[in-house]
N, C-alpha and C positions, 0 to 999 in steps of 0.2 A: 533750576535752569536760569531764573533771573538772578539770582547770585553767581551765578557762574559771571554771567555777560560782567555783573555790574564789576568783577574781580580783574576783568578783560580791562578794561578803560584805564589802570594803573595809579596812578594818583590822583583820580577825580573824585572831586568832596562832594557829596549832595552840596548844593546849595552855592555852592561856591560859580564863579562867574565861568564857561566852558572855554577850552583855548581856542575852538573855533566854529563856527554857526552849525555847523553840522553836527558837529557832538554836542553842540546844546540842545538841537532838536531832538539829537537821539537820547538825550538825559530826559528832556520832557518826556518824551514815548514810551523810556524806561521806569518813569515815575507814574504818570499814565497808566502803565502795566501792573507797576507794584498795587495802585493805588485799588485797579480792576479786581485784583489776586487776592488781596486782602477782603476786600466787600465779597466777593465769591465764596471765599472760608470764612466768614460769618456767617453768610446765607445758610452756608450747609450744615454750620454747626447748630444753625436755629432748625431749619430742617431736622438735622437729626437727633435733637431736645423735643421737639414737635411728636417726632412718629414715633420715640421710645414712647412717652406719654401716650399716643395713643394707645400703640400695642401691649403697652402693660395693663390699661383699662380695658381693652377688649378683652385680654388674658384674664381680668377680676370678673367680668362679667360674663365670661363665655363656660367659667368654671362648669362642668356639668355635677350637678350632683351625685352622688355614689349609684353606682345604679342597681337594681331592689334584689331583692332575694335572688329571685327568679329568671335573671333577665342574663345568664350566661347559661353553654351549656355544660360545664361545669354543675352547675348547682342542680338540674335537673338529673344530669346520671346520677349526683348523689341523692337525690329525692329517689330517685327509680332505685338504686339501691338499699336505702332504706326501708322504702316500703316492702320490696322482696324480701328483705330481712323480715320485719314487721309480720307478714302474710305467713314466712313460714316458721316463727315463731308459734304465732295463731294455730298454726295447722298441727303443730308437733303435742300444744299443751290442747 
């Protein structure tokens, strides 16, 4: 958007002297602006250097460990069918 305006103005050179008091105020305002837009996307880019870091540490830390034999029920219908197996194995010999 501020490169649009600044493309609007035609032959005005940063720095250079404005052809009249009003378009030097609006060069300051425009630079003013830039200067704002620029510190803002830093900010954000530190921000968003900041919160990857965090959330990749939370992500090291939050790992759960595998969880144990037992602890789906998966594992248990195959315990259960094993053991059925198991009993009537028992039972046949």
């Amino acid at each position: 958007e501020e490169e649009e305006e600044e493309e609007e103005d035609g032959d005005f050179i940063p720095g250079s002297e404005s052809p009249c008091p009003r378009c030097g105020k609006e060069a300051r305002r425009l630079q003013a602006l830039h200067e704002a837009i620029v510190s803002i996307r830093e900010a954000q880019q530190e921000l968003h250097r900041h919160l990857s870091g965090m959330l990749s540490s939370a992500g090291r830390a939050r790992q759960v460990p595998a969880p144990g034999l037992l602890q789906s029920p998966r594992s248990w219908f195959l315990l259960c069918v094993f053991l059925a197996c198991q009993l009537l194995i028992n039972y046949i010999l």
